[in-house]
Gaussian input, Z-matrix of N, CA and C with variables (Angstrom, degrees):
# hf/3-21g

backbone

0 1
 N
 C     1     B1
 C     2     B2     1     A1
 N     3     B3     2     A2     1     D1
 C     4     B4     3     A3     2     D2
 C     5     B5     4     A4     3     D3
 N     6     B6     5     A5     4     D4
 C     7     B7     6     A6     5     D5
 C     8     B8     7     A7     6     D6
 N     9     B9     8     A8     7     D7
 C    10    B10     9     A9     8     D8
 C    11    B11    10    A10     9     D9
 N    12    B12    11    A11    10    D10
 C    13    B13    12    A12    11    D11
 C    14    B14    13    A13    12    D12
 N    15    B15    14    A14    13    D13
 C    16    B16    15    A15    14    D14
 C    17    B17    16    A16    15    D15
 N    18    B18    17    A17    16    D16
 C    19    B19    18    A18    17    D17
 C    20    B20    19    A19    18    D18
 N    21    B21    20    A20    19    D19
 C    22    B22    21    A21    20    D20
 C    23    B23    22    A22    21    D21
 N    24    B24    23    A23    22    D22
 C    25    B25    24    A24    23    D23
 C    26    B26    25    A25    24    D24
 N    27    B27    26    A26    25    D25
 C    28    B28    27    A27    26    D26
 C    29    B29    28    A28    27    D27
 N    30    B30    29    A29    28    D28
 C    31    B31    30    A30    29    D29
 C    32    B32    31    A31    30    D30
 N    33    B33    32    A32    31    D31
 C    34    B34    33    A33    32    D32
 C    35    B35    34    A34    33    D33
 N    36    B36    35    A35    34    D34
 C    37    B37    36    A36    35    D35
 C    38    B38    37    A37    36    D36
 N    39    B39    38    A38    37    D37
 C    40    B40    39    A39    38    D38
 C    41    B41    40    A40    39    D39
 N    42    B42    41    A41    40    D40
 C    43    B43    42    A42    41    D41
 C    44    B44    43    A43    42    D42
 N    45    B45    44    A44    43    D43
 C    46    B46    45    A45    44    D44
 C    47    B47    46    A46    45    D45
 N    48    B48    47    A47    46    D46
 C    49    B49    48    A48    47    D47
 C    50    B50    49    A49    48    D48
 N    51    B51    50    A50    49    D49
 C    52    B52    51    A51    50    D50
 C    53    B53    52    A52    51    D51
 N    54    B54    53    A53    52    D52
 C    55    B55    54    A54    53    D53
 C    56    B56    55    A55    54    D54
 N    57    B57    56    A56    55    D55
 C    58    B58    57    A57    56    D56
 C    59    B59    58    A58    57    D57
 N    60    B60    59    A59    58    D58
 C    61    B61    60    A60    59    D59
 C    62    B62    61    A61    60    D60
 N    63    B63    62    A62    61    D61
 C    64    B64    63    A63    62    D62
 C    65    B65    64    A64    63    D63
 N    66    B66    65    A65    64    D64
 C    67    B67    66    A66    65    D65
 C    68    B68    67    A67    66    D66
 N    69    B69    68    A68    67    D67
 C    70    B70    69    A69    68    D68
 C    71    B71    70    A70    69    D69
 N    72    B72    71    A71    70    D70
 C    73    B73    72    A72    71    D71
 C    74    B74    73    A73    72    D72
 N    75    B75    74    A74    73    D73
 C    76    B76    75    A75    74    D74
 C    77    B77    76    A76    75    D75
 N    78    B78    77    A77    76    D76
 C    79    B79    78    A78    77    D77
 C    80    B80    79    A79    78    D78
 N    81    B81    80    A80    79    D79
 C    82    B82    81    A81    80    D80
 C    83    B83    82    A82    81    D81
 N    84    B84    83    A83    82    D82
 C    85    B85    84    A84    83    D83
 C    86    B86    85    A85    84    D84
 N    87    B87    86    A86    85    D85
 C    88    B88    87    A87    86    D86
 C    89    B89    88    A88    87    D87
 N    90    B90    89    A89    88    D88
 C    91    B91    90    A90    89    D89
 C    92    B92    91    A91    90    D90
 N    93    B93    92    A92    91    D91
 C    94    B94    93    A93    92    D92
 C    95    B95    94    A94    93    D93
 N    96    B96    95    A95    94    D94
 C    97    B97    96    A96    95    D95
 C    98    B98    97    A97    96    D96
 N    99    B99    98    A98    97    D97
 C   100   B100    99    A99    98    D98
 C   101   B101   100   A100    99    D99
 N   102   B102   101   A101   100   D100
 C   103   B103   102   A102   101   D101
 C   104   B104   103   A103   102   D102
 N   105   B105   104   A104   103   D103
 C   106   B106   105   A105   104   D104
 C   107   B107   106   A106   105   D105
 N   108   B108   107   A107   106   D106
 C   109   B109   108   A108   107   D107
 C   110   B110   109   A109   108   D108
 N   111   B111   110   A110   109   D109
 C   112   B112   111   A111   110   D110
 C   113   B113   112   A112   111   D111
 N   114   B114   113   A113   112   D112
 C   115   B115   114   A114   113   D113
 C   116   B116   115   A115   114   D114
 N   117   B117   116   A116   115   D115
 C   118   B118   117   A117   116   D116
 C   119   B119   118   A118   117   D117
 N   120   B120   119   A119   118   D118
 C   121   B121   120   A120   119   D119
 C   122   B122   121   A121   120   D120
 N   123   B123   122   A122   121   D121
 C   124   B124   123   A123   122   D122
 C   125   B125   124   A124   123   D123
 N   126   B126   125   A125   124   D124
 C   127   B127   126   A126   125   D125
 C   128   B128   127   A127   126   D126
 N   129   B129   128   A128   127   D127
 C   130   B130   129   A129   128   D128
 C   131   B131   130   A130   129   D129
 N   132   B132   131   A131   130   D130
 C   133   B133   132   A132   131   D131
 C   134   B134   133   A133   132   D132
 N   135   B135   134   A134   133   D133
 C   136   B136   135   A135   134   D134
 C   137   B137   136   A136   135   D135
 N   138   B138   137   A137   136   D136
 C   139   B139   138   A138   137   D137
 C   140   B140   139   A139   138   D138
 N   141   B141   140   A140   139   D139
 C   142   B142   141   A141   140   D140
 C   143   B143   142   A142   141   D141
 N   144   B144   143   A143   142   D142
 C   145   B145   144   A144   143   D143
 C   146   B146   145   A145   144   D144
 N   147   B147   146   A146   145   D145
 C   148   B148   147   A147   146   D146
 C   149   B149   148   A148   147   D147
 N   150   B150   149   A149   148   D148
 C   151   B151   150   A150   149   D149
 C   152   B152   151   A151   150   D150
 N   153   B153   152   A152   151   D151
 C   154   B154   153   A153   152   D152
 C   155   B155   154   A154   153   D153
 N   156   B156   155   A155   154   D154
 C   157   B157   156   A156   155   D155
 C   158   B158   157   A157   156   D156
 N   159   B159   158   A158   157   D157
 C   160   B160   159   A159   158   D158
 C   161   B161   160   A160   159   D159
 N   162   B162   161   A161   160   D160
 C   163   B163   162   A162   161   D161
 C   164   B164   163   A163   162   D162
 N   165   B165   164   A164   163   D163
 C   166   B166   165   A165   164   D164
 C   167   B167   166   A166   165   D165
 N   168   B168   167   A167   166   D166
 C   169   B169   168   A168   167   D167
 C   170   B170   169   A169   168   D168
 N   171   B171   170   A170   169   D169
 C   172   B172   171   A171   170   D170
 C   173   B173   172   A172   171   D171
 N   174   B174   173   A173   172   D172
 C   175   B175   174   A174   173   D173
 C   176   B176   175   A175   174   D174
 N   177   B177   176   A176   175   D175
 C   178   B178   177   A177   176   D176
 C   179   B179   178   A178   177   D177
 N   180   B180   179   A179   178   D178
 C   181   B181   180   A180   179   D179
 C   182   B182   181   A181   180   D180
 N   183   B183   182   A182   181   D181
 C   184   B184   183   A183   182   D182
 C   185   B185   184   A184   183   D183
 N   186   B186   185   A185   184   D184
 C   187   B187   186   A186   185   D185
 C   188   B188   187   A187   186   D186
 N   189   B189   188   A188   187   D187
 C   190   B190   189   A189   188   D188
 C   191   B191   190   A190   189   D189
 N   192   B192   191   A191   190   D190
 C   193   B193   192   A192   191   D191
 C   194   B194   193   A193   192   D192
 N   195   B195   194   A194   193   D193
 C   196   B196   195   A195   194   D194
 C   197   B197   196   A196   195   D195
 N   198   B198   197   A197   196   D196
 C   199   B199   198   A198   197   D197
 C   200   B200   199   A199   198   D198
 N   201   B201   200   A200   199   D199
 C   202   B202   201   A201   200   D200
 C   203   B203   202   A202   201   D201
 N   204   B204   203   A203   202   D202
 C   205   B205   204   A204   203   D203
 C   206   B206   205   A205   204   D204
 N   207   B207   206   A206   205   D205
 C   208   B208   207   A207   206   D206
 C   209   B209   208   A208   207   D207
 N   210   B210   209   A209   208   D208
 C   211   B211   210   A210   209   D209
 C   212   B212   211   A211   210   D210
 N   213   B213   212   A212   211   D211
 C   214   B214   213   A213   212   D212
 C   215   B215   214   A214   213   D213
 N   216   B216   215   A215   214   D214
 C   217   B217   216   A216   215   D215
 C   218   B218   217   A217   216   D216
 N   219   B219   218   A218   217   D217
 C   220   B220   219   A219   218   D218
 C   221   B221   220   A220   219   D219
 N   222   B222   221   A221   220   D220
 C   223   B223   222   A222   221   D221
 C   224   B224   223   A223   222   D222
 N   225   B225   224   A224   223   D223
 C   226   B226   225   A225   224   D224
 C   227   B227   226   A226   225   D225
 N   228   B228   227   A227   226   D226
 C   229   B229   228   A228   227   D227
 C   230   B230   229   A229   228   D228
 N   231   B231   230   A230   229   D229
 C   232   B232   231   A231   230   D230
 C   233   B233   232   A232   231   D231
 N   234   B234   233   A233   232   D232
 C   235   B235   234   A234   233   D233
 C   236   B236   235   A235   234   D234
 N   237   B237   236   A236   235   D235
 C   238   B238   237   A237   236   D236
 C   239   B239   238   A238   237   D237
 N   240   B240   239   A239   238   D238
 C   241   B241   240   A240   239   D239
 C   242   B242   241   A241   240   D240
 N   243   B243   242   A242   241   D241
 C   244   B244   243   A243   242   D242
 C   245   B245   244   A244   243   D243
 N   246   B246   245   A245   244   D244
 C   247   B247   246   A246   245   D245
 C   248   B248   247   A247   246   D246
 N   249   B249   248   A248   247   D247
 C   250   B250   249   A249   248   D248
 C   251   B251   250   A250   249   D249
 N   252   B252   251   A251   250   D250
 C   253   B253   252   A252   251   D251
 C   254   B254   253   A253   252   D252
 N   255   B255   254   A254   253   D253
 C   256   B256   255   A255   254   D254
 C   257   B257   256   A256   255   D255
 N   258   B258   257   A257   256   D256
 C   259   B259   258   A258   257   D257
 C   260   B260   259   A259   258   D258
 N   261   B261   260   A260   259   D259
 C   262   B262   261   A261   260   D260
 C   263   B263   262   A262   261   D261
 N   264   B264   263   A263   262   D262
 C   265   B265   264   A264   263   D263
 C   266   B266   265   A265   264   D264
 N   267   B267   266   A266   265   D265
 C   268   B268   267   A267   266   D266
 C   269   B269   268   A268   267   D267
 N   270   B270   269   A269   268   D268
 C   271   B271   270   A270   269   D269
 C   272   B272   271   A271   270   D270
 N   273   B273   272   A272   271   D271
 C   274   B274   273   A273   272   D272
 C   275   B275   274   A274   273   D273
 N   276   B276   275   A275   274   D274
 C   277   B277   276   A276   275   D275
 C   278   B278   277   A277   276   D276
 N   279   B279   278   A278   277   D277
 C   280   B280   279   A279   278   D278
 C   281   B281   280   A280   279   D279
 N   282   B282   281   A281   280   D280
 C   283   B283   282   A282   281   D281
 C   284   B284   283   A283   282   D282
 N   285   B285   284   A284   283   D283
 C   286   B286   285   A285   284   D284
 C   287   B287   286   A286   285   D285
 N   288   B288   287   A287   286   D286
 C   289   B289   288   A288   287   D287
 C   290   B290   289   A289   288   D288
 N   291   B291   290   A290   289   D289
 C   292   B292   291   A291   290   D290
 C   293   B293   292   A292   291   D291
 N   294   B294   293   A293   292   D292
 C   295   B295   294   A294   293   D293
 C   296   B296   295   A295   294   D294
 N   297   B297   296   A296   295   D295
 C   298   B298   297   A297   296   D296
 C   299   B299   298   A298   297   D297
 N   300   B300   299   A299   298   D298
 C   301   B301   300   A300   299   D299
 C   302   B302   301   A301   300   D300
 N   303   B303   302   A302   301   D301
 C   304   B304   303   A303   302   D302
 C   305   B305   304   A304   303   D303
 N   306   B306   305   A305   304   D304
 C   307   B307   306   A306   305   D305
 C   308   B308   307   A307   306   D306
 N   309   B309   308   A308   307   D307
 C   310   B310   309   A309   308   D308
 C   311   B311   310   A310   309   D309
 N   312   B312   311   A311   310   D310
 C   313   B313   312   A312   311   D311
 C   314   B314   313   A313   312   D312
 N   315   B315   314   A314   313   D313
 C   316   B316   315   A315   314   D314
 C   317   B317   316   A316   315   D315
 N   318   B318   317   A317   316   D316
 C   319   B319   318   A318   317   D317
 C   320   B320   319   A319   318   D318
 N   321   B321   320   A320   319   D319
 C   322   B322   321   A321   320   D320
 C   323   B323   322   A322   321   D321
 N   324   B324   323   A323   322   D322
 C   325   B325   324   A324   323   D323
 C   326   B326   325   A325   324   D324
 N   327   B327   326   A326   325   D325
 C   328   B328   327   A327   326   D326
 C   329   B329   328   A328   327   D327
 N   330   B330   329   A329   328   D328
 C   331   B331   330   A330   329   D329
 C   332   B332   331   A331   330   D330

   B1=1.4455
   B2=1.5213
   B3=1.2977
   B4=1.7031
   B5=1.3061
   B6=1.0086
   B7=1.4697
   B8=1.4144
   B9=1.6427
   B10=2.1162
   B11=1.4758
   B12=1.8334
   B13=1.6553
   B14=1.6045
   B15=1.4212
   B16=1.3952
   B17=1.3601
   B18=1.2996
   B19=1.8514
   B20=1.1143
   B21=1.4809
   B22=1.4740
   B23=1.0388
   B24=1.4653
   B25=1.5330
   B26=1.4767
   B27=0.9666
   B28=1.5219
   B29=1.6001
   B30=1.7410
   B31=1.4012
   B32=1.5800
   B33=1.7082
   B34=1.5273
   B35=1.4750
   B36=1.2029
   B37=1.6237
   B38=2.0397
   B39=1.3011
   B40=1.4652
   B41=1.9172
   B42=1.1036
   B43=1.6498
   B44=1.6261
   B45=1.8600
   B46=0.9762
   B47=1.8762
   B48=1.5047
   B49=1.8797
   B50=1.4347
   B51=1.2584
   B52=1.5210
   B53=1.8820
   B54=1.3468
   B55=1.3107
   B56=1.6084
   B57=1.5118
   B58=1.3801
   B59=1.1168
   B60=1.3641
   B61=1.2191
   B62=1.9948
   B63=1.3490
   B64=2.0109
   B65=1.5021
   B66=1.2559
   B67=1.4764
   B68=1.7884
   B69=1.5784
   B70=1.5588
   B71=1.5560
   B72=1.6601
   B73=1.8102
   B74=1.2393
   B75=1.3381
   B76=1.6719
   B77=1.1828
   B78=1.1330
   B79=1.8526
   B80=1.7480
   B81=0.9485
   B82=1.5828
   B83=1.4854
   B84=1.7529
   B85=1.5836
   B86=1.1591
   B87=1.7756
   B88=1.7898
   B89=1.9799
   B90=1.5366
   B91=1.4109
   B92=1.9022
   B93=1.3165
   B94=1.6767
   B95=0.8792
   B96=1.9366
   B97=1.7459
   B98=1.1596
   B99=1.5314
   B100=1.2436
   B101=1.7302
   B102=1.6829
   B103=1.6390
   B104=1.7453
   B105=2.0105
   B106=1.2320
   B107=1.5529
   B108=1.4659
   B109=1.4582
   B110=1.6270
   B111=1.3626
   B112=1.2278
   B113=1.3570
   B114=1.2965
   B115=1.5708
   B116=1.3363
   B117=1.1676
   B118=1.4367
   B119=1.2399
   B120=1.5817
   B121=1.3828
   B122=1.5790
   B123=1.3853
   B124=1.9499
   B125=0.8380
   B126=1.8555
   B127=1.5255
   B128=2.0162
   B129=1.8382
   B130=2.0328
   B131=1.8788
   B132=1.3334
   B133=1.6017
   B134=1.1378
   B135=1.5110
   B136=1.1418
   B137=1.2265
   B138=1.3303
   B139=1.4251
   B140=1.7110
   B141=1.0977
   B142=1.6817
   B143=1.3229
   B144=1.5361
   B145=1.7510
   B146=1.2723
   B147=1.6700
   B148=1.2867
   B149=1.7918
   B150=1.1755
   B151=1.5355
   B152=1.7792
   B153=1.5505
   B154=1.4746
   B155=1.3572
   B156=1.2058
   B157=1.9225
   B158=1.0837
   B159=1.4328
   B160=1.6036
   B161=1.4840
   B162=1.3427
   B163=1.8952
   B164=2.1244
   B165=1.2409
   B166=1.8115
   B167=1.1624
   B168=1.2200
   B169=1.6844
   B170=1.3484
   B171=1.3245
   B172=1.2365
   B173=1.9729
   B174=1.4076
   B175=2.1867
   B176=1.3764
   B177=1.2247
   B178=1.4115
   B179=1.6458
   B180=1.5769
   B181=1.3230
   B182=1.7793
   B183=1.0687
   B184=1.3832
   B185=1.5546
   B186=1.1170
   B187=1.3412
   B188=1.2620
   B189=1.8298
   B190=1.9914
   B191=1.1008
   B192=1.5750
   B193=1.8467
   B194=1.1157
   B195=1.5114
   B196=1.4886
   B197=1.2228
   B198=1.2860
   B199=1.2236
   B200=1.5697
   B201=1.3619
   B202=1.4226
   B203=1.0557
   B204=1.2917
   B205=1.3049
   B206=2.1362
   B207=1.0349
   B208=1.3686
   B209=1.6873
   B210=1.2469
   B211=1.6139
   B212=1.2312
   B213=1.7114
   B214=1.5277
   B215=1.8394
   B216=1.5112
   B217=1.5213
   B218=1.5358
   B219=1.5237
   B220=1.3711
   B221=1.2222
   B222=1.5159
   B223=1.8017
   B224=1.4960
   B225=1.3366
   B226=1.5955
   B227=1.3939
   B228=1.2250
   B229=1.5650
   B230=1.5719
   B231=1.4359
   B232=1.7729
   B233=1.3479
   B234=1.6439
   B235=1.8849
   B236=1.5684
   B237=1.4325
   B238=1.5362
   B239=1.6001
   B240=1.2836
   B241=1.5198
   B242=1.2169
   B243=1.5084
   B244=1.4574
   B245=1.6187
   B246=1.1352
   B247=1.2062
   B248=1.3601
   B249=1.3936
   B250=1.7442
   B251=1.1040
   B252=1.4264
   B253=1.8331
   B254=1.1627
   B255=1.7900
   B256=1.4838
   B257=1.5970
   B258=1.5347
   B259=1.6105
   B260=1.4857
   B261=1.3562
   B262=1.9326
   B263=1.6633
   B264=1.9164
   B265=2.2430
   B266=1.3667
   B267=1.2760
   B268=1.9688
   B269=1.6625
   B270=1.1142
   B271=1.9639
   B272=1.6781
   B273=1.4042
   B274=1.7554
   B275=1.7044
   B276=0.8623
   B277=1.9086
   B278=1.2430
   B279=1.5733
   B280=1.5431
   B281=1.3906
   B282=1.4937
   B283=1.0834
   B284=2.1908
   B285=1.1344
   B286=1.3652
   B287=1.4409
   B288=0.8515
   B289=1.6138
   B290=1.6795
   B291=1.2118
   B292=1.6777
   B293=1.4555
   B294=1.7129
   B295=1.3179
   B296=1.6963
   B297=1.6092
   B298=2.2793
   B299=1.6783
   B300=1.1994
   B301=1.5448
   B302=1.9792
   B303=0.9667
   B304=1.6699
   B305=1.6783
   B306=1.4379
   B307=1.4328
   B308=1.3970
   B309=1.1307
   B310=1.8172
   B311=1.0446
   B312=1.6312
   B313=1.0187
   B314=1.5470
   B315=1.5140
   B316=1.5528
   B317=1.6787
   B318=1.3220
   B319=1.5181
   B320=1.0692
   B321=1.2375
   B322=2.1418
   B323=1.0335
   B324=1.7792
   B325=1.4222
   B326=1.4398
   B327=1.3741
   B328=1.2152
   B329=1.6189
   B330=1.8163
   B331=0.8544
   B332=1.9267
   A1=108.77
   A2=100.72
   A3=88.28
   A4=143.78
   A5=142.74
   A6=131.36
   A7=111.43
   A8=103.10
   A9=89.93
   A10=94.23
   A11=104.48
   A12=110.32
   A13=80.44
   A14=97.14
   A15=90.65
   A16=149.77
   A17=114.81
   A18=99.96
   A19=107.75
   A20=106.68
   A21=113.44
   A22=153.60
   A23=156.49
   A24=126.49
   A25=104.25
   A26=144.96
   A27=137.87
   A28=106.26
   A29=116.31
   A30=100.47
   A31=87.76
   A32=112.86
   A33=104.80
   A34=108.91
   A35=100.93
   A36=133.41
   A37=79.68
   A38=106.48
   A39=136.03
   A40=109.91
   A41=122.06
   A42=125.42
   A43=94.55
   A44=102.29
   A45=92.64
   A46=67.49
   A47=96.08
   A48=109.80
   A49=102.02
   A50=106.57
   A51=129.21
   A52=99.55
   A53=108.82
   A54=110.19
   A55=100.67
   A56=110.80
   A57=127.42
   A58=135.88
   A59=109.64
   A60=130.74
   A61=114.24
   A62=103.34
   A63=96.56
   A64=99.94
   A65=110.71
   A66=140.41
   A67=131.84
   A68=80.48
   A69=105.73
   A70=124.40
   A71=75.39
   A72=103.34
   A73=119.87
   A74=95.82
   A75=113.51
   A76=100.52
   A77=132.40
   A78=122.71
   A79=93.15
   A80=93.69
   A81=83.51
   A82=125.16
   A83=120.30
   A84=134.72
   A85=131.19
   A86=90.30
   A87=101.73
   A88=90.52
   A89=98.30
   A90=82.76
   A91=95.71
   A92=112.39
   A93=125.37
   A94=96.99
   A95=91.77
   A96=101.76
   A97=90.33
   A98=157.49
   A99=131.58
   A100=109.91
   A101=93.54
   A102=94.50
   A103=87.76
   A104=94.70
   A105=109.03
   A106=109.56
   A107=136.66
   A108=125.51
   A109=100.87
   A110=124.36
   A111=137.47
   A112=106.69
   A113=115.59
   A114=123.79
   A115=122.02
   A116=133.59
   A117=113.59
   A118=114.75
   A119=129.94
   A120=131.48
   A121=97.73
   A122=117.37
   A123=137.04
   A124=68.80
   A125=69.71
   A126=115.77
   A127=95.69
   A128=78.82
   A129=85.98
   A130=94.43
   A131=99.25
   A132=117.86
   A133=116.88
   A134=134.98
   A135=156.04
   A136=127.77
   A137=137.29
   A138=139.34
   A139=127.84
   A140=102.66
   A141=103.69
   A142=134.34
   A143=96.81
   A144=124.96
   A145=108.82
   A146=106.19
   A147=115.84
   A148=126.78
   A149=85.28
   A150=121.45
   A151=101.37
   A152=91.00
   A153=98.45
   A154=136.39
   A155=126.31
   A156=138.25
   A157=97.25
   A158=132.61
   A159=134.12
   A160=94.55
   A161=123.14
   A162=128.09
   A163=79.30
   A164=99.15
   A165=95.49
   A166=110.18
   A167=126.25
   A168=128.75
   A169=99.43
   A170=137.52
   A171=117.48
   A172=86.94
   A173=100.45
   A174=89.63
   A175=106.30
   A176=115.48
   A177=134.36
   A178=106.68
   A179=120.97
   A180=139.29
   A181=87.50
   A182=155.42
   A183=169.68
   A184=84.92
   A185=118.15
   A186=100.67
   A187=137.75
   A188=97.32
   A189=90.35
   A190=137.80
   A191=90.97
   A192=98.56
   A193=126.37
   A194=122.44
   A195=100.78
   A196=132.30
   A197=115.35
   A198=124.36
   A199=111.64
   A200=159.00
   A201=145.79
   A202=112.87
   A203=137.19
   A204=165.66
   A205=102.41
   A206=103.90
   A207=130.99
   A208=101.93
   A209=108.49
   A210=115.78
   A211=130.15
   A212=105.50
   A213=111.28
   A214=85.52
   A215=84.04
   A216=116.99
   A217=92.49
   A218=109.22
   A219=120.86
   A220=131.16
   A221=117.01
   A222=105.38
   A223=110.39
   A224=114.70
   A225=118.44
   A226=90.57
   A227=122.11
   A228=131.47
   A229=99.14
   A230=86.09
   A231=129.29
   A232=106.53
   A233=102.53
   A234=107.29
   A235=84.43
   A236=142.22
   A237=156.00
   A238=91.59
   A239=130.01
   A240=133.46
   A241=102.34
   A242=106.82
   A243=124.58
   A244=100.24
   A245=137.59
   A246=133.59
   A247=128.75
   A248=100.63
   A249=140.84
   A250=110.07
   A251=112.77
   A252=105.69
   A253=99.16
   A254=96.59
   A255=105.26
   A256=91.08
   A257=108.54
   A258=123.64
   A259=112.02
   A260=105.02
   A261=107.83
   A262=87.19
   A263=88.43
   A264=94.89
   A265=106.16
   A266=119.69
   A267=110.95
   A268=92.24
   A269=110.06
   A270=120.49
   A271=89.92
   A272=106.96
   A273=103.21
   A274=102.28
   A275=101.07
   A276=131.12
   A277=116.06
   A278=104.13
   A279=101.15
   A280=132.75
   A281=117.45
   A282=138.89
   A283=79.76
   A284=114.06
   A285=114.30
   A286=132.54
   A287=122.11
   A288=120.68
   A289=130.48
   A290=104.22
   A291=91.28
   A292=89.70
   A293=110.22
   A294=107.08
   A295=154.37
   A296=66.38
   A297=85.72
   A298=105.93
   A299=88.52
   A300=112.03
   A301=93.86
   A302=108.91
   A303=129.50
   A304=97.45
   A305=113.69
   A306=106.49
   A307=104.46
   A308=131.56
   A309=130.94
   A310=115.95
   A311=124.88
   A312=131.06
   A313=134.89
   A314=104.64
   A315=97.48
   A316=104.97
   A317=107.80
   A318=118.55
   A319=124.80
   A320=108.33
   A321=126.43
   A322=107.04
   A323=112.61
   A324=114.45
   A325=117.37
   A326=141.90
   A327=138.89
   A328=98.58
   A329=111.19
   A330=110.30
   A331=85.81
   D1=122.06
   D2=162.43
   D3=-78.40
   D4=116.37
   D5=-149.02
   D6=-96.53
   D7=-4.05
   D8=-173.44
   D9=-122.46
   D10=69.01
   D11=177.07
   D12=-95.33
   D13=136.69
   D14=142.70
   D15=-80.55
   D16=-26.35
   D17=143.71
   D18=-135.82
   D19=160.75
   D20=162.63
   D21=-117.65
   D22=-149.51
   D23=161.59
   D24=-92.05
   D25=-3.78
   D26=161.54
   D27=-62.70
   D28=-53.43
   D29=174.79
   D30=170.95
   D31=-148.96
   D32=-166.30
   D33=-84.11
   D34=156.67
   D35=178.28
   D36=-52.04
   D37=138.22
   D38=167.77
   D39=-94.09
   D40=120.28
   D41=-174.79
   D42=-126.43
   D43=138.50
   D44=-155.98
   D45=-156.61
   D46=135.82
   D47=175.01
   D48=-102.58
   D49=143.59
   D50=-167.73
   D51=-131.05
   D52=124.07
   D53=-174.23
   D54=-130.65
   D55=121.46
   D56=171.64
   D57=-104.29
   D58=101.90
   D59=-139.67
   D60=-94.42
   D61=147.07
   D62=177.05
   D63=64.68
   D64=-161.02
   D65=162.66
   D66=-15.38
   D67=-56.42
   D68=158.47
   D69=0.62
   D70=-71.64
   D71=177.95
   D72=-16.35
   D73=-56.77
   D74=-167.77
   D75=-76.45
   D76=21.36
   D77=171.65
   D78=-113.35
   D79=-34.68
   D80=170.27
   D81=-102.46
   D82=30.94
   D83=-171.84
   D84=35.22
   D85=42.74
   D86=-171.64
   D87=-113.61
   D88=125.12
   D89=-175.53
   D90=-112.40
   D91=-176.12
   D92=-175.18
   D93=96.11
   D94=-173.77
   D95=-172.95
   D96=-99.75
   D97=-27.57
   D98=-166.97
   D99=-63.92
   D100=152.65
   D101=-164.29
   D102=-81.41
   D103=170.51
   D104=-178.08
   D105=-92.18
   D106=121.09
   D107=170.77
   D108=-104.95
   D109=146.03
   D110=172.75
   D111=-128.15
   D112=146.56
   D113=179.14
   D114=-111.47
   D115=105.37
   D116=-164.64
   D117=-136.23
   D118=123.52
   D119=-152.01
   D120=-109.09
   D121=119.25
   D122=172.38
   D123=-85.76
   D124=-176.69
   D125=169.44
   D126=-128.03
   D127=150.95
   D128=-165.27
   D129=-39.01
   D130=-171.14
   D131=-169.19
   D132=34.20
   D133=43.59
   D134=129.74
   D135=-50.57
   D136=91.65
   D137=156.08
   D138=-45.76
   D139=143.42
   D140=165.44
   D141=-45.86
   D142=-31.04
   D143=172.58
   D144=-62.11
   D145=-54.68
   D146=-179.02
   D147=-56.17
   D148=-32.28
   D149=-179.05
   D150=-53.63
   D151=-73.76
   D152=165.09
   D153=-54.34
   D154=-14.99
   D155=172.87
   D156=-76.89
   D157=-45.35
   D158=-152.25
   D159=-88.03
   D160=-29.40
   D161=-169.93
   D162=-78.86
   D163=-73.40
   D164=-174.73
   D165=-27.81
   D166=-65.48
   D167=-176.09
   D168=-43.91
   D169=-69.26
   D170=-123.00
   D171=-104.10
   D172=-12.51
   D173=161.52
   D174=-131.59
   D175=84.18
   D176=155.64
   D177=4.37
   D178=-76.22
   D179=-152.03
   D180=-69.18
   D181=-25.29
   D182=-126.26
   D183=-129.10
   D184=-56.82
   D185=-167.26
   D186=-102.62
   D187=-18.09
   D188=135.15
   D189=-18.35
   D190=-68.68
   D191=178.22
   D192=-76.28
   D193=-19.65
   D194=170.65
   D195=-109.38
   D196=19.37
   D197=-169.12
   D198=-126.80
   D199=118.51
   D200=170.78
   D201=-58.11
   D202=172.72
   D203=144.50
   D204=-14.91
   D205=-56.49
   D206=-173.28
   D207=-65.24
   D208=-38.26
   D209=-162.84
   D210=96.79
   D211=6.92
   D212=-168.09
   D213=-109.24
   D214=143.62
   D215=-158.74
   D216=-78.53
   D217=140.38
   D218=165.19
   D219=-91.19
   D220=173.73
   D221=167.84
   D222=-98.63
   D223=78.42
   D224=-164.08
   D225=-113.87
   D226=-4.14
   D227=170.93
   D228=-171.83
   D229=168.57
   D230=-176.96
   D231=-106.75
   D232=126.95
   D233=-154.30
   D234=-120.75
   D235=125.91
   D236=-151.27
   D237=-130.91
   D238=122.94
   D239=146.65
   D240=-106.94
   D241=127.03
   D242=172.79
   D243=35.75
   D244=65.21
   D245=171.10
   D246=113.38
   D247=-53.16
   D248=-174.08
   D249=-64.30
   D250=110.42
   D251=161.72
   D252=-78.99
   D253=141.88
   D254=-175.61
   D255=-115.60
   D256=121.40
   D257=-153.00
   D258=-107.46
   D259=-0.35
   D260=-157.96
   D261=-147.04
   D262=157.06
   D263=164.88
   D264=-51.92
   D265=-41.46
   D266=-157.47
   D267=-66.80
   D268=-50.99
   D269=-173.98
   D270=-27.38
   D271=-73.91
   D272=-163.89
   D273=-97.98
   D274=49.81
   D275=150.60
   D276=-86.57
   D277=-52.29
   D278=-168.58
   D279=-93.50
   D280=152.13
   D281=-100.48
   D282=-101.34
   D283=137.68
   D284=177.45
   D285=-74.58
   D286=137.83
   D287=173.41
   D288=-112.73
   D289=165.67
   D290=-150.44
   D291=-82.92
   D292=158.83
   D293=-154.75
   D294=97.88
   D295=-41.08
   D296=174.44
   D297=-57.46
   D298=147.88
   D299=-174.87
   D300=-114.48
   D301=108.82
   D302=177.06
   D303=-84.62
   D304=142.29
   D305=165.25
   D306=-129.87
   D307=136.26
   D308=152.60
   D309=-92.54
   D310=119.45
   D311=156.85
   D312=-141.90
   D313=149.94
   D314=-151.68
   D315=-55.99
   D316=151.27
   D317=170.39
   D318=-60.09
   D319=116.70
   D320=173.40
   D321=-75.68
   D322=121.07
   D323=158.45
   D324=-121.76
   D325=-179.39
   D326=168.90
   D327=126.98
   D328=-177.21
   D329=-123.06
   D330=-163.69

């Protein structure tokens, strides 16, 4: 399925800003301090996951790292909907809405 139709027969194309945050950048060959925003228009029944395959595809170096061999997504970053760390598989299960603000940011560890 392709996911960056812009419309479909279910109804309108869903647009949704993705902001890549810190270091990040450089996985997608955006260098400085201003952050990176990307705009990227699905189609409804789009997941966050999904969200994320279509960002992998289209920057290779991004998706080395976050993705394994297998296709199962790593903690090579911290994935934010509208606010929300989404902390679990079901989290970036769910299904997108037009509007959402996606965040990447590098993964916090410590203690």
């Amino acid at each position: 399925m392709d996911l960056t139709t812009r419309k479909t027969k279910e109804g309108q194309a869903i647009k949704v800003t993705v902001e890549v945050m810190s270091w990040l950048k450089e996985d997608f060959g955006h260098q400085g301090w201003d952050k990176l925003v990307i705009e990227e228009t699905v189609s409804p029944g789009t997941s966050v996951m999904d969200l994320l395959r279509v960002i992998a595809d289209k920057h290779p170096r991004f998706g080395q790292k976050a993705f394994a061999k297998n296709q199962d997504f790593l903690d090579y970053c911290a994935v934010i909907r509208n606010g929300t760390f989404l902390s679990a598989l079901a989290d970036l299960n769910t299904e997108l809405q037009d509007g959402d603000n996606i965040k990447l940011s590098p993964g916090f560890y410590g203690g």
